[in-house]
N, C-alpha and C positions, 0 to 999 in steps of 0.2 A: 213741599216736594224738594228734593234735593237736585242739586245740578245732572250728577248721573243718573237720577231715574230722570229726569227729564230729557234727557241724551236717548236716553232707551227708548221712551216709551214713542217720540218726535221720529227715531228710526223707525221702530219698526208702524209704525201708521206709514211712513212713504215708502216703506216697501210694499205696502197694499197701494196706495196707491202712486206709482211709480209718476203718470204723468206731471202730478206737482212737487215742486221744489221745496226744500225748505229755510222757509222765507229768516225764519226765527226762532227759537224754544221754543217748541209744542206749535207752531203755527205753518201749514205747508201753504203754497199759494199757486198760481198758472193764471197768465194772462190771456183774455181771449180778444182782441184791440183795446179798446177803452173799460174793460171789467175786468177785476180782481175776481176770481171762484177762490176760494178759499176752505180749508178745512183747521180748526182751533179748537185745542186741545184744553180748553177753561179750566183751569184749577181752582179749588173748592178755596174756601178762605182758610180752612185747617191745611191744606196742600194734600190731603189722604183721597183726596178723591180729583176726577178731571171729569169737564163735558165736551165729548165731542159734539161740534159744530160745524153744519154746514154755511156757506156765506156766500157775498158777493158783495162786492163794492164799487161802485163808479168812480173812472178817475174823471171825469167831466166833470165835477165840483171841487174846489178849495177846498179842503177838509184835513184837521191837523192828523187824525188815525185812519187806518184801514181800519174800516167798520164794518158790523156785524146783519150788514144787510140782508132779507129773508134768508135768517138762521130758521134751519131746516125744521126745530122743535116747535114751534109756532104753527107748524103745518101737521103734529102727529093727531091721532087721534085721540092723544092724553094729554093733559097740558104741561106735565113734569116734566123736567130734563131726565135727558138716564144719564147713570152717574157712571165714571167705571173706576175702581178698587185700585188706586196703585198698589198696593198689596198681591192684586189676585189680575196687572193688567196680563199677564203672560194669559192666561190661560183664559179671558174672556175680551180682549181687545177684540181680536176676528171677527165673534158675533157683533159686538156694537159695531164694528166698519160695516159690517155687511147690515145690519136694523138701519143705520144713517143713509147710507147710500139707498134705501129701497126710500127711506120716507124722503128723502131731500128732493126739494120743488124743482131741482136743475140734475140733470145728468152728472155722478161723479166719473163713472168709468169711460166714459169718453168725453170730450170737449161739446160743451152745448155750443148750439148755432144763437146768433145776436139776436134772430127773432124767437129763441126760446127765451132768451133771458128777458126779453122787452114782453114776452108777454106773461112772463112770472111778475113782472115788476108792476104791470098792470093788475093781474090778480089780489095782489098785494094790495095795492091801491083802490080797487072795486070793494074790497071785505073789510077796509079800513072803514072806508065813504059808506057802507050798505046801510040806509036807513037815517042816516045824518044831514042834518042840513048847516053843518059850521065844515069849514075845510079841515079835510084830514087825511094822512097820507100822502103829504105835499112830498116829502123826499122821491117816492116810488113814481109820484107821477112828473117830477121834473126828470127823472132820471129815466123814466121809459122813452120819454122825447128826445134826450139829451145824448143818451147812446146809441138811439137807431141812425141820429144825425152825423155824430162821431164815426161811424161806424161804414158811413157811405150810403147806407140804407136811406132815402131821400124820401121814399113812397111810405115807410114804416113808421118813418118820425113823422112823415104828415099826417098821415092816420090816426100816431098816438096822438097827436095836437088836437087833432078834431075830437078822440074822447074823453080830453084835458075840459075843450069846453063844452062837451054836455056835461062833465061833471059839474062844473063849474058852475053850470047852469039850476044846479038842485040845490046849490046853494043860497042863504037867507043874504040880500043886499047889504046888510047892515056888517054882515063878514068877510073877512079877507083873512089869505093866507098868511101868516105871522110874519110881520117884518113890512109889508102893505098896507097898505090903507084901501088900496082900489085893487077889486080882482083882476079890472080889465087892463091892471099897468102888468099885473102878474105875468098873465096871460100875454103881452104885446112882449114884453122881456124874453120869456122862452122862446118864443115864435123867432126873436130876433138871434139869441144864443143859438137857434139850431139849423138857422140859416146862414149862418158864421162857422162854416167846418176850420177853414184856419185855426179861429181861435179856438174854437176845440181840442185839434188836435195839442195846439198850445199848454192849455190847460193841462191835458196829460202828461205831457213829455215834465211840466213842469211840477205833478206831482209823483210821477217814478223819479225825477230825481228827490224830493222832499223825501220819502217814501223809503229809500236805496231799495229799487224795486230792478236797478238794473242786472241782476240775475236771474231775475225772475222772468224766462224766455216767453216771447207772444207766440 
């Protein structure tokens, strides 16, 4: 893709949707406290085609990229991505904005509230875990605690903590969550990070600057 159609095609996506900014070539963003919403514009590895993407990312974690946390295709009811034509984006980008925004697990046209995104992030987490007994979906389930506590929400992130361990509890003893050895340090860690809003909020401030996310208004 060339630098001018990627000028083109980055405007006119934020002109649909006007509330997010844009962050980077093909990538628009809007902060809602400690979450990135995001919408990215994937280019094909030929450059002839792009995937729109819906996202979100927690700034509660260390993490060198803004990542592609429940991208919205994961939730369609086909498992392909739709592709769309730079060739042909003038005349069918509209309908992909409007196909993404119906399937996207978070509200684009207006700002989701904290307890929408904590319980996408739990959903996320539940359909990872459905039927498993090794940990999985560790990101979504640190991150459902991790932002309701960020966020001021104290009663939300207790909540999410309490179905961190009945998760946790379907789990076979002999597993732990990657990087662990004991679930129950796992588990004593979070509890401690979401009882800790200071450093939370720390964390953030300390990844919009990594990030140069200071444009990107909360």
């Amino acid at each position: 893709m060339k630098k001018a159609d990627a000028r083109r095609v980055t405007s006119d996506w934020a002109e649909l949707f006007p509330e997010f900014t844009v962050w980077k070539p093909l990538r628009l963003l809007r902060r809602i406290g400690p979450v990135l919403q995001g919408i990215t514009l994937n280019r094909s590895t030929s450059g002839e085609q792009y995937y729109p993407t819906a996202h979100v990312h927690a700034l509660t974690r260390d993490f060198p990229v803004v990542s592609l946390s429940l991208a919205h295709y994961l939730h369609q009811p086909v498992a392909a991505k739709e592709a769309v034509d730079v060739g042909r984006h003038a005349d069918t980008f509209r309908g992909a904005a409007g196909r993404m925004a119906e399937r996207s697990p978070l509200p684009l046209r207006r700002r989701p509230e904290i307890a929408e995104i904590v319980l996408a992030f739990r959903s996320a987490a539940v359909a990872a875990q459905r039927g498993r007994r090794i940990p999985t979906g560790i990101p979504e389930l640190e991150d459902m605690v991790l932002v309701a506590a960020a966020a001021g929400e104290r009663a939300l992130a207790e909540e999410s903590l309490d179905r961190v361990r009945q998760i946790a509890d379907t789990w076979s003893k002999r597993e732990a969550p990657m990087g662990w050895t004991d679930t129950r340090d796992w588990i004593a860690w979070l509890a401690e990070r979401a009882g800790d809003p200071a450093g939370l909020a720390a964390t953030v401030e300390e990844q919009i600057v990594r990030h140069g996310l200071a444009k990107v208004p909360s």
